[in-house]
PQR file of N, CA, C, O and H, with PARSE charges and radii, in Angstrom:
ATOM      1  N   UNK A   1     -71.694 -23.338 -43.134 -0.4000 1.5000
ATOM      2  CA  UNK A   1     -70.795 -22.976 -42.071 -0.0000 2.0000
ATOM      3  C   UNK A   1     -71.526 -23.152 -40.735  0.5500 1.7000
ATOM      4  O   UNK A   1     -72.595 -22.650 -40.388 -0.5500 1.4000
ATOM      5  N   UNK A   2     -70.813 -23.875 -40.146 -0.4000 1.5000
ATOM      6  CA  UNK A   2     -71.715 -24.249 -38.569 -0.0000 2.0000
ATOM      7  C   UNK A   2     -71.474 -22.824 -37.357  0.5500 1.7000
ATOM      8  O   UNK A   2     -70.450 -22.180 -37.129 -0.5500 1.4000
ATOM      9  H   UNK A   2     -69.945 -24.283 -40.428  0.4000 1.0000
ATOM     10  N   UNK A   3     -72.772 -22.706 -36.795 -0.4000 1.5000
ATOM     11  CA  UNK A   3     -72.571 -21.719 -36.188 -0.0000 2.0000
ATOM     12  C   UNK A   3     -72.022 -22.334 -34.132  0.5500 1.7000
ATOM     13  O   UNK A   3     -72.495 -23.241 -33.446 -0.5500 1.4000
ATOM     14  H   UNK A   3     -73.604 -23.230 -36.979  0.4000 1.0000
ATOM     15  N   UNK A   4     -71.231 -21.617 -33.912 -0.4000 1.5000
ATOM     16  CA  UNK A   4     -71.087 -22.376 -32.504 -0.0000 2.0000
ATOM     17  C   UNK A   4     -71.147 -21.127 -31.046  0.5500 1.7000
ATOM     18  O   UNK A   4     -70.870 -19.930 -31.118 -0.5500 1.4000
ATOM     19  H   UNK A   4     -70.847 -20.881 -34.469  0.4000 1.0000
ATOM     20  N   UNK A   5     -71.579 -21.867 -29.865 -0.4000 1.5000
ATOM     21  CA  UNK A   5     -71.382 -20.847 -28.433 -0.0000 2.0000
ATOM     22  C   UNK A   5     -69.907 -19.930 -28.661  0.5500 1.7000
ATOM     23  O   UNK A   5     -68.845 -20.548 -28.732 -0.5500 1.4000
ATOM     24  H   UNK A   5     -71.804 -22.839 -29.806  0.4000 1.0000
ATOM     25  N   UNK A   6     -69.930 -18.609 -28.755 -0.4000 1.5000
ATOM     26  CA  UNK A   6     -68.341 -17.617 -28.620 -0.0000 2.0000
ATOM     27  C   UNK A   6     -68.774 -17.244 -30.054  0.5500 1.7000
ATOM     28  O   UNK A   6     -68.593 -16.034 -30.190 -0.5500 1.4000
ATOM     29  H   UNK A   6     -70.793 -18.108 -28.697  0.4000 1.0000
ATOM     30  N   UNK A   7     -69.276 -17.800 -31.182 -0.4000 1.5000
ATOM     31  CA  UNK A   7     -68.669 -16.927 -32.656 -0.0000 2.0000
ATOM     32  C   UNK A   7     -69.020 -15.706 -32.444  0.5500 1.7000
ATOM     33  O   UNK A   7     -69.858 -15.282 -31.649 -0.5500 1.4000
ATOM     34  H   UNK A   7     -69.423 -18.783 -31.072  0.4000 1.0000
ATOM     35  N   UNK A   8     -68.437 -15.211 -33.089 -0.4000 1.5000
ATOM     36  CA  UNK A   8     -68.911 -13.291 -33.614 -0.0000 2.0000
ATOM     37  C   UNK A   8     -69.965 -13.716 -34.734  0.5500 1.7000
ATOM     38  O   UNK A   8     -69.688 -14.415 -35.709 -0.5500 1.4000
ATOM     39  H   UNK A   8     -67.756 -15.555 -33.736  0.4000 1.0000
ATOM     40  N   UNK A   9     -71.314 -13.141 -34.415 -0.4000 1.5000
ATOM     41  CA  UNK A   9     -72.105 -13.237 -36.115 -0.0000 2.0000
ATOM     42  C   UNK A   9     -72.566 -11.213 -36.079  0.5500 1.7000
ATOM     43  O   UNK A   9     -72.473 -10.200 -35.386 -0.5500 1.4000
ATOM     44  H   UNK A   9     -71.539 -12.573 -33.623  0.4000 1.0000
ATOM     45  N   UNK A  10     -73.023 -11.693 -37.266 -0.4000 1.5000
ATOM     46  CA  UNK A  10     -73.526 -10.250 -37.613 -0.0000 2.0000
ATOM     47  C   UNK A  10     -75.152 -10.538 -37.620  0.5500 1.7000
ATOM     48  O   UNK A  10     -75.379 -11.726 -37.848 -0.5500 1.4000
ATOM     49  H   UNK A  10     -73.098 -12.517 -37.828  0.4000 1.0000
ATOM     50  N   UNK A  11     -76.091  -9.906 -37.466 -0.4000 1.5000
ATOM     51  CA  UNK A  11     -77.494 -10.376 -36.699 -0.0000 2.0000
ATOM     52  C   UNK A  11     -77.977  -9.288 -38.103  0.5500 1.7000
ATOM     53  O   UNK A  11     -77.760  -8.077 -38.152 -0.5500 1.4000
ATOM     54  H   UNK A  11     -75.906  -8.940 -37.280  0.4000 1.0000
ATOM     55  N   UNK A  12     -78.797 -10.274 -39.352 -0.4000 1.5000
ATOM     56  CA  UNK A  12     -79.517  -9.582 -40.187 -0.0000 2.0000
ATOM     57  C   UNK A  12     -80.570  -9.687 -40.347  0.5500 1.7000
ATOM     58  O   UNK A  12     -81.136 -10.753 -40.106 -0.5500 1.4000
ATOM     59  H   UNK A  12     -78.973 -11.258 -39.312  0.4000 1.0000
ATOM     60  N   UNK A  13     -81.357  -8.369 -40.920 -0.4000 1.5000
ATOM     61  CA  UNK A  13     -83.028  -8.090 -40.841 -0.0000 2.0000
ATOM     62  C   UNK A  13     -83.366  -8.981 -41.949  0.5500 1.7000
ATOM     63  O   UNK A  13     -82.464  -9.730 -42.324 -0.5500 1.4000
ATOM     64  H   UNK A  13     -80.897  -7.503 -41.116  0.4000 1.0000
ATOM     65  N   UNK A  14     -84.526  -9.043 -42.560 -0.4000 1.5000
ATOM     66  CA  UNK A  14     -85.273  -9.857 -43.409 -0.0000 2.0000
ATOM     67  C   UNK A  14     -84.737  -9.648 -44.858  0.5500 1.7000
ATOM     68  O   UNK A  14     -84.781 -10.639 -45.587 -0.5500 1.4000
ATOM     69  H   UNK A  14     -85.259  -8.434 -42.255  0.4000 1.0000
ATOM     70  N   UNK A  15     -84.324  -8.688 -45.283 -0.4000 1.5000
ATOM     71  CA  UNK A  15     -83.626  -8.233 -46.197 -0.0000 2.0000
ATOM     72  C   UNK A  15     -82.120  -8.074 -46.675  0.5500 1.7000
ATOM     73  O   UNK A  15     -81.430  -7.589 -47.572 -0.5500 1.4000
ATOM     74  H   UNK A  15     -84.288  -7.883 -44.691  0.4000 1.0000
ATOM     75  N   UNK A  16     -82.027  -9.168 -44.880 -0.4000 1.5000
ATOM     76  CA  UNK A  16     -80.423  -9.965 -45.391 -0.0000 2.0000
ATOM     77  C   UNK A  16     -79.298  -8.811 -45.187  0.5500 1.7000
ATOM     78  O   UNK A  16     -78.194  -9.160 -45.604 -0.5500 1.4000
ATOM     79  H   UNK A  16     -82.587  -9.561 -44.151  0.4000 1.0000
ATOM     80  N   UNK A  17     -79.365  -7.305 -44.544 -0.4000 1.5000
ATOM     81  CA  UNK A  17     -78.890  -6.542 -44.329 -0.0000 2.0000
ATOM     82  C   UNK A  17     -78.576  -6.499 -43.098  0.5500 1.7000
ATOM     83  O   UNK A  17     -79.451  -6.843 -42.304 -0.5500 1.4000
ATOM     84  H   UNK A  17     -80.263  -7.021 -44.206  0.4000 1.0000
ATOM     85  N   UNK A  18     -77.153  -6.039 -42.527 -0.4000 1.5000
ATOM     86  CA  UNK A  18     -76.600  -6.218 -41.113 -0.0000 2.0000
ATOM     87  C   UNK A  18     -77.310  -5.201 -40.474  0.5500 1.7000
ATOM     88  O   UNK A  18     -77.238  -4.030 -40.847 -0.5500 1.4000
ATOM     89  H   UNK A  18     -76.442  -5.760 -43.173  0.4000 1.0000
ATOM     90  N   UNK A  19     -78.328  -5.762 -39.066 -0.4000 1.5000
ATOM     91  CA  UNK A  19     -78.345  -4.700 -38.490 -0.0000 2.0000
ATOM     92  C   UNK A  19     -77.352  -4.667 -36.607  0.5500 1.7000
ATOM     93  O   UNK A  19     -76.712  -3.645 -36.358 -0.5500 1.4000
ATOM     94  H   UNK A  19     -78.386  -6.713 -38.763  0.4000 1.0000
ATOM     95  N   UNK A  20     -77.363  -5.236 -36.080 -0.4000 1.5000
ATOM     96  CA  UNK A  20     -76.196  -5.928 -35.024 -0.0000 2.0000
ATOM     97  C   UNK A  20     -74.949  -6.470 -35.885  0.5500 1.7000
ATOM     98  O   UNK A  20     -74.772  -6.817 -37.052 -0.5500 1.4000
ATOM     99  H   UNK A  20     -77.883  -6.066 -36.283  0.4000 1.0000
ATOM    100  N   UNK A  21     -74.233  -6.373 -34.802 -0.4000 1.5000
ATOM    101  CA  UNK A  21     -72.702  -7.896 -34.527 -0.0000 2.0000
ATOM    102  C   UNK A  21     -73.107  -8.260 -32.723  0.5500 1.7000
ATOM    103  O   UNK A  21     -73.522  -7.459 -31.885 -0.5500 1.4000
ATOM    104  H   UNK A  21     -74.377  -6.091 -33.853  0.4000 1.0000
ATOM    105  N   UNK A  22     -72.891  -9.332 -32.600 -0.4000 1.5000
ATOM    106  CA  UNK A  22     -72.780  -9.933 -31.551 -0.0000 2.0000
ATOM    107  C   UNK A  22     -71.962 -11.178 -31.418  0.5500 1.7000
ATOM    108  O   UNK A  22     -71.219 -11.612 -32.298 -0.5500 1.4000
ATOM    109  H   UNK A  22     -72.554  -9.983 -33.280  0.4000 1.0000
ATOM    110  N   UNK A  23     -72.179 -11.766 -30.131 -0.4000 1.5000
ATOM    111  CA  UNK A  23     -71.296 -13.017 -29.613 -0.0000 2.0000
ATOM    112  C   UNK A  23     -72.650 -13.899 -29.344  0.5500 1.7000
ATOM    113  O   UNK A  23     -73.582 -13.366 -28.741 -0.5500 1.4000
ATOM    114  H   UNK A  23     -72.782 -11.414 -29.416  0.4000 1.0000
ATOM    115  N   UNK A  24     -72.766 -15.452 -29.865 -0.4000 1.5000
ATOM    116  CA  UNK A  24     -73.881 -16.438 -29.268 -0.0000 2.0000
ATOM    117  C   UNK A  24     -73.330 -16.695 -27.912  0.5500 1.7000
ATOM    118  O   UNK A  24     -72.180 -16.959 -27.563 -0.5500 1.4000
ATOM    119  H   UNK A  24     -72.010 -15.885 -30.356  0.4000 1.0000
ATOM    120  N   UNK A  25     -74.353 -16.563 -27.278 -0.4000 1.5000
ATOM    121  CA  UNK A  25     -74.354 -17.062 -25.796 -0.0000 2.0000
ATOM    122  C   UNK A  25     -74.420 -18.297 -25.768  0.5500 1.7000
ATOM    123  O   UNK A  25     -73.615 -18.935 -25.091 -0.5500 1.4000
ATOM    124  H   UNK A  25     -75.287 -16.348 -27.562  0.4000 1.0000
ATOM    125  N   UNK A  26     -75.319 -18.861 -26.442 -0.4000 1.5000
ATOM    126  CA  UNK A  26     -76.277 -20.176 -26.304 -0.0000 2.0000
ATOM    127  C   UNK A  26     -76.820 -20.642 -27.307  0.5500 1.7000
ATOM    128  O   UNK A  26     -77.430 -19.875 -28.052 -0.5500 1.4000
ATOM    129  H   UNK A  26     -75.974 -18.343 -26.992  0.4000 1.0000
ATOM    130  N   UNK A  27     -76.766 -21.617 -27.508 -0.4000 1.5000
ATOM    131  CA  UNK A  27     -77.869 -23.034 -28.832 -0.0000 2.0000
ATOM    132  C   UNK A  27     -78.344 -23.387 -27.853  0.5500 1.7000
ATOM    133  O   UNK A  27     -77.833 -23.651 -26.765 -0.5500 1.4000
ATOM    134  H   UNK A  27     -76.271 -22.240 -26.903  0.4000 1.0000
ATOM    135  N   UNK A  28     -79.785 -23.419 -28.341 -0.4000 1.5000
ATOM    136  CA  UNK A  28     -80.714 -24.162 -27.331 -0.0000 2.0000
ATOM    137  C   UNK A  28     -81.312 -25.176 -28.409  0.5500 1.7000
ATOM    138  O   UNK A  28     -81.755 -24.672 -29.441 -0.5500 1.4000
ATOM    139  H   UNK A  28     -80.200 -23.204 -29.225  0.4000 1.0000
ATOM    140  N   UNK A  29     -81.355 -26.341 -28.283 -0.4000 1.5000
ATOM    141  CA  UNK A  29     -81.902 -27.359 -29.299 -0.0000 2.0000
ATOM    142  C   UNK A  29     -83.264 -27.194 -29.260  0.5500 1.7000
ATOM    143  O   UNK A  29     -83.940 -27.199 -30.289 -0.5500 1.4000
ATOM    144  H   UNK A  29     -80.995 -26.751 -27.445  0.4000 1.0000
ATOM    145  N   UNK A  30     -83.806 -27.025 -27.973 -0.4000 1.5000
ATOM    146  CA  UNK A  30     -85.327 -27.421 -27.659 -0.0000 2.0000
ATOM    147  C   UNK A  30     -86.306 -26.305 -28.068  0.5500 1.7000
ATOM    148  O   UNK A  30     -87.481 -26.415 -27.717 -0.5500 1.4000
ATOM    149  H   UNK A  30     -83.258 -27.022 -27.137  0.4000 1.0000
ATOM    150  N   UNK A  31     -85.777 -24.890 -29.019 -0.4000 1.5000
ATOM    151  CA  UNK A  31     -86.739 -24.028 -28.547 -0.0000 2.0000
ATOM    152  C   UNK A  31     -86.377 -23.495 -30.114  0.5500 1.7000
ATOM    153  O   UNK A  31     -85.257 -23.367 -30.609 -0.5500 1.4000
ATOM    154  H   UNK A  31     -84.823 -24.800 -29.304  0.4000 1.0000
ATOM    155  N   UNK A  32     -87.886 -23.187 -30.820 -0.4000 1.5000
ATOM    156  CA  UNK A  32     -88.227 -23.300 -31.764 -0.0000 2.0000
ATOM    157  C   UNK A  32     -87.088 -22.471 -32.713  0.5500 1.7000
ATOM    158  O   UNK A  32     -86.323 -21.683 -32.157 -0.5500 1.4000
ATOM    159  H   UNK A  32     -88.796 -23.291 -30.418  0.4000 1.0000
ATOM    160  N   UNK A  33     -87.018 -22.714 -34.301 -0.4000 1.5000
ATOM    161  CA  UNK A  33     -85.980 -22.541 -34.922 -0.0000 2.0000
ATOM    162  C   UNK A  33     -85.650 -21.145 -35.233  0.5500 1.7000
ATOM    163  O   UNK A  33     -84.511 -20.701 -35.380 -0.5500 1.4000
ATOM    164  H   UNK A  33     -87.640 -23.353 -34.753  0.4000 1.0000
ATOM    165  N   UNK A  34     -87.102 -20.291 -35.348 -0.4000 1.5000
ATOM    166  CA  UNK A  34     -86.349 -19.345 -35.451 -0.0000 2.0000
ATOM    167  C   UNK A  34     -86.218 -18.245 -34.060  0.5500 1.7000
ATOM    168  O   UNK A  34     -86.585 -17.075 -34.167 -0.5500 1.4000
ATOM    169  H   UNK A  34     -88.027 -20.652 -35.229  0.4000 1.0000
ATOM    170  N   UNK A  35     -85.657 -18.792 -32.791 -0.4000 1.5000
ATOM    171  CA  UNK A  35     -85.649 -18.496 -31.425 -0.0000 2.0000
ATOM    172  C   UNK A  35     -84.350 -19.300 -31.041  0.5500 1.7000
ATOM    173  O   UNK A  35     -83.712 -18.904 -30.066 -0.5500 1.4000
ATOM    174  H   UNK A  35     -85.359 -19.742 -32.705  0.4000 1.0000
ATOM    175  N   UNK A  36     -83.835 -20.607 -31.873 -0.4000 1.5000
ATOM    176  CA  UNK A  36     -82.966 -21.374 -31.465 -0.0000 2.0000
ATOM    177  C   UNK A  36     -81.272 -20.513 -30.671  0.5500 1.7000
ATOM    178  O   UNK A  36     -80.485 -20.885 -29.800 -0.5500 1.4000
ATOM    179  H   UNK A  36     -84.353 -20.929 -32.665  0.4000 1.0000
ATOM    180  N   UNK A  37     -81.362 -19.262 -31.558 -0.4000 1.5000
ATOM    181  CA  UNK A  37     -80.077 -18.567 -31.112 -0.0000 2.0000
ATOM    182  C   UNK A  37     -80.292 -17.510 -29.857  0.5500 1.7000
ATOM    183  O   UNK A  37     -81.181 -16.662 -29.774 -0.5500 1.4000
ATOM    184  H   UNK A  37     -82.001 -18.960 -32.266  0.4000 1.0000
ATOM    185  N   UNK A  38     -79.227 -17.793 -28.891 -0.4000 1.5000
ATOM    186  CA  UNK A  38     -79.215 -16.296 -27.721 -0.0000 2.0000
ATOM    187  C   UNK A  38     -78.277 -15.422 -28.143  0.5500 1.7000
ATOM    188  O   UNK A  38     -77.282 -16.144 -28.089 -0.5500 1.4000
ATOM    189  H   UNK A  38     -78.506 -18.482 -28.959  0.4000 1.0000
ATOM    190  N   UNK A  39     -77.911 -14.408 -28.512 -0.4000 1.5000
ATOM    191  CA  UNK A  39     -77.282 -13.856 -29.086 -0.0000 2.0000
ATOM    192  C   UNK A  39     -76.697 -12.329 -28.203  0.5500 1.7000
ATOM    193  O   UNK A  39     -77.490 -11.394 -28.320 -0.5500 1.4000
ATOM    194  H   UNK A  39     -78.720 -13.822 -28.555  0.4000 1.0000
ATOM    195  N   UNK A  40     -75.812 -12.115 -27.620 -0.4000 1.5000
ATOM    196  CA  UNK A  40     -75.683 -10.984 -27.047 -0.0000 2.0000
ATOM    197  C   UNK A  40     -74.631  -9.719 -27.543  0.5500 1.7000
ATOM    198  O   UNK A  40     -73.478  -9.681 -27.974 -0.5500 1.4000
ATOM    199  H   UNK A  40     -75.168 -12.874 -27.525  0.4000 1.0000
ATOM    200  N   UNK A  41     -75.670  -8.731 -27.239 -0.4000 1.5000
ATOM    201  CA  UNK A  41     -75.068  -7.230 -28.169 -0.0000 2.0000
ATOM    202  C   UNK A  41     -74.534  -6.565 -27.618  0.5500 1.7000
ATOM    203  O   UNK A  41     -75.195  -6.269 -26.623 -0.5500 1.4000
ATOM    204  H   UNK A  41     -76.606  -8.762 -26.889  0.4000 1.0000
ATOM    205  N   UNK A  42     -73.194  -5.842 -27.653 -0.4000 1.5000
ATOM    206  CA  UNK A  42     -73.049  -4.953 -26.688 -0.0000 2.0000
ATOM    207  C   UNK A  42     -73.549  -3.813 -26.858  0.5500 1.7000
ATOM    208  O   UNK A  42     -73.736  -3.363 -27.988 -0.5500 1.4000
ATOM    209  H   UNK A  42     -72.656  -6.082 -28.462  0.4000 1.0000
ATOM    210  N   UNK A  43     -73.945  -2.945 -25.402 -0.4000 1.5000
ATOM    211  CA  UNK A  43     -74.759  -1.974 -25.899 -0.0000 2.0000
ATOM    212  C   UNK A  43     -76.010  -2.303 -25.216  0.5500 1.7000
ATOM    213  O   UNK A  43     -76.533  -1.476 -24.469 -0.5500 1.4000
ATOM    214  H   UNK A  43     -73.793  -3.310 -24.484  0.4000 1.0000
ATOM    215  N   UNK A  44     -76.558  -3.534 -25.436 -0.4000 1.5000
ATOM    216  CA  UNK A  44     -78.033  -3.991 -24.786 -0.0000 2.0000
ATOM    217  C   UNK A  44     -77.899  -4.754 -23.737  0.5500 1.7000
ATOM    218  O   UNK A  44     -76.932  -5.515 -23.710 -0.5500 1.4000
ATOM    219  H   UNK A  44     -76.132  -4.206 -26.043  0.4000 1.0000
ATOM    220  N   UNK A  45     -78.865  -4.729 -22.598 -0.4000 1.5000
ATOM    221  CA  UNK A  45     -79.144  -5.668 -21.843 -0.0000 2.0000
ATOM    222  C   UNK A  45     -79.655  -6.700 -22.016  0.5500 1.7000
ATOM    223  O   UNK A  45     -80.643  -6.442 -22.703 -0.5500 1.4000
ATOM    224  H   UNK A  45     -79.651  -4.111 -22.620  0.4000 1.0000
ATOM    225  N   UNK A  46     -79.613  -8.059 -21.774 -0.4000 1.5000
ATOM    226  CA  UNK A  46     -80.426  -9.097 -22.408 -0.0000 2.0000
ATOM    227  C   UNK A  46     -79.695  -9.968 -23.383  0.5500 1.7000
ATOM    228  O   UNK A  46     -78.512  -9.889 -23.716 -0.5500 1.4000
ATOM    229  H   UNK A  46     -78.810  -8.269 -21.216  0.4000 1.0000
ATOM    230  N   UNK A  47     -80.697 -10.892 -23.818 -0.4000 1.5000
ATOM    231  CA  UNK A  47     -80.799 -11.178 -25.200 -0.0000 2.0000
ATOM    232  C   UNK A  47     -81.149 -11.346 -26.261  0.5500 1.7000
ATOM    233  O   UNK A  47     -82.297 -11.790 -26.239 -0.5500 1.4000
ATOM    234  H   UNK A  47     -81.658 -10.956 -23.548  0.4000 1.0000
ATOM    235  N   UNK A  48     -80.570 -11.169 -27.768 -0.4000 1.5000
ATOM    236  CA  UNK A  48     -81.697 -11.285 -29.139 -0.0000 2.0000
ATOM    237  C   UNK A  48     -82.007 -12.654 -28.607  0.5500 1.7000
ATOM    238  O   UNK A  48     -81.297 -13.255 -27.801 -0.5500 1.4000
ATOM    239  H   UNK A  48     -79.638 -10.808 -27.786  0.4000 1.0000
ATOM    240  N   UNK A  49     -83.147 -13.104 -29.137 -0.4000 1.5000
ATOM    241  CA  UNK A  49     -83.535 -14.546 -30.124 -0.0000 2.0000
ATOM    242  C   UNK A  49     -83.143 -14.890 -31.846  0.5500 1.7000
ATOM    243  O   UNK A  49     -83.642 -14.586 -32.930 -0.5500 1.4000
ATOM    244  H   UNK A  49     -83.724 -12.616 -29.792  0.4000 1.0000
ATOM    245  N   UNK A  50     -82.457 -15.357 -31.574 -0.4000 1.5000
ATOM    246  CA  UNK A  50     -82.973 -15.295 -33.630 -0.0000 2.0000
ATOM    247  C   UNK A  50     -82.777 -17.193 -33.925  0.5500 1.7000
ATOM    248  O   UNK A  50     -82.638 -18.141 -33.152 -0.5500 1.4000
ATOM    249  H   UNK A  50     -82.052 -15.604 -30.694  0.4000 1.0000
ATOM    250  N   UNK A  51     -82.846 -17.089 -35.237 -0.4000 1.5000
ATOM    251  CA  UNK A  51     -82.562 -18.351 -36.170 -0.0000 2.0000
ATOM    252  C   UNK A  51     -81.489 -18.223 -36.953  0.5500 1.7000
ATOM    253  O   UNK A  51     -80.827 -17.219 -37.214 -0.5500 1.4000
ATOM    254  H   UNK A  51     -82.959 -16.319 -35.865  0.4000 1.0000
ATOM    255  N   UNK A  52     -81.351 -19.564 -37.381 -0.4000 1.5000
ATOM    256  CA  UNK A  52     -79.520 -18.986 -37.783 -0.0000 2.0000
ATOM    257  C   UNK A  52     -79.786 -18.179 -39.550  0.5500 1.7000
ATOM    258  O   UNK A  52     -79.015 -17.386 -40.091 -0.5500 1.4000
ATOM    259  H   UNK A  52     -81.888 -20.380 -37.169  0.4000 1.0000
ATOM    260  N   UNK A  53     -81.009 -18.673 -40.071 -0.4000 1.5000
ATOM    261  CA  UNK A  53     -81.633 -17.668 -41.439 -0.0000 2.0000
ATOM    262  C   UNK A  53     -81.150 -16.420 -41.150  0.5500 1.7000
ATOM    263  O   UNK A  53     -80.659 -15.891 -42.147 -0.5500 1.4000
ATOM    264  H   UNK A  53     -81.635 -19.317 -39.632  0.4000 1.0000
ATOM    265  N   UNK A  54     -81.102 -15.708 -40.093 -0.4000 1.5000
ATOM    266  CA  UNK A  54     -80.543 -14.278 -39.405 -0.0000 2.0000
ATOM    267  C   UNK A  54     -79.176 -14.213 -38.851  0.5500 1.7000
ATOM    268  O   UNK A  54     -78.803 -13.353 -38.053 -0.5500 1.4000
ATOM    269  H   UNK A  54     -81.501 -16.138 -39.283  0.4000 1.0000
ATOM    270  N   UNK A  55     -78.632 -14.933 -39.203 -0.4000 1.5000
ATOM    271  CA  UNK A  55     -77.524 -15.340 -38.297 -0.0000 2.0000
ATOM    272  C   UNK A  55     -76.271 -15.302 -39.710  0.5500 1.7000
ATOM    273  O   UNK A  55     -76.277 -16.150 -40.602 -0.5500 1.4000
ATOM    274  H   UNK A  55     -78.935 -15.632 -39.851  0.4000 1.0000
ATOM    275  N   UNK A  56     -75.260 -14.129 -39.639 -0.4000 1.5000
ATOM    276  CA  UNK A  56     -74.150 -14.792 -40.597 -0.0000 2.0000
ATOM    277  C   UNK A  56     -72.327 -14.584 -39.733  0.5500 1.7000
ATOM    278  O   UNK A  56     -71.969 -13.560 -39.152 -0.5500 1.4000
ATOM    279  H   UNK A  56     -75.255 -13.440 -38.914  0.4000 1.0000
ATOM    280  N   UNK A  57     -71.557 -15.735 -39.887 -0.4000 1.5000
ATOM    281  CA  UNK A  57     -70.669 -15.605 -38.875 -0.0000 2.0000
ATOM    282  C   UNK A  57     -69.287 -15.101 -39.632  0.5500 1.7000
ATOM    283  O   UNK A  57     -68.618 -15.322 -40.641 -0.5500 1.4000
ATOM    284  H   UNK A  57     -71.848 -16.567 -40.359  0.4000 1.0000
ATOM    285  N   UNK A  58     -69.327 -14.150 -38.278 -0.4000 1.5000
ATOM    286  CA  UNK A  58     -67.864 -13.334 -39.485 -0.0000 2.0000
ATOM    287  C   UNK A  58     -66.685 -13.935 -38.549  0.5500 1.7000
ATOM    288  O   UNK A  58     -66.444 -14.171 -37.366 -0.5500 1.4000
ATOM    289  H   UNK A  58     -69.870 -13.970 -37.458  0.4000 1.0000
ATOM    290  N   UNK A  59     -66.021 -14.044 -40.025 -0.4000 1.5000
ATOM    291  CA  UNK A  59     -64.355 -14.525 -39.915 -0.0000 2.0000
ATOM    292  C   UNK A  59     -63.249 -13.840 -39.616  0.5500 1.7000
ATOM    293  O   UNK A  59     -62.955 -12.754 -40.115 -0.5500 1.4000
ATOM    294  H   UNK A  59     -66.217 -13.852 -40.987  0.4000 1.0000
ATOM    295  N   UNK A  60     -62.556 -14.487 -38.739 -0.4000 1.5000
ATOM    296  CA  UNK A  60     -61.476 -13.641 -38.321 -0.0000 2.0000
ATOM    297  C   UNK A  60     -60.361 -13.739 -39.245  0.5500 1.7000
ATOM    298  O   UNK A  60     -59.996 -14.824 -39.699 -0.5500 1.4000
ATOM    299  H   UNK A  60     -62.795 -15.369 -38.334  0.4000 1.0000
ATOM    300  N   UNK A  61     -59.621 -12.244 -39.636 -0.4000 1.5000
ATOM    301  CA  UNK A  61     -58.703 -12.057 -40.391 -0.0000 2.0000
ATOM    302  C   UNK A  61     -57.839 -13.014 -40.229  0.5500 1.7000
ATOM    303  O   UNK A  61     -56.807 -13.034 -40.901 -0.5500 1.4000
ATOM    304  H   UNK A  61     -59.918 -11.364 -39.267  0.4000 1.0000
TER
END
């Protein structure tokens, strides 16, 4: 499933367990894979980094 700028993903720890939901801000091609995602939470200022290994995109009903 391709991940794109706007999806809703759910942002999981190493153990594959949800710990965020957020919206991707940004794909950045150039910046290493597991950093490739900007990911923004509400709630936080800023943004995660992740890789899409952390990355699962939830579907709308």
């Amino acid at each position: 499933m391709e991940i794109k700028t706007r999806d809703t993903v759910k942002i999981l720890n190493s153990d594959g367990q949800e710990i965020a939901i957020g919206t991707v801000a940004n794909i950045n091609e150039f910046r290493e894979p597991d950093l490739k995602y900007a990911v923004s939470i509400e709630g936080y200022s800023g943004f995660v980094f992740v890789g899409k290994n952390q990355l699962q995109k939830v579907e709308a009903i």
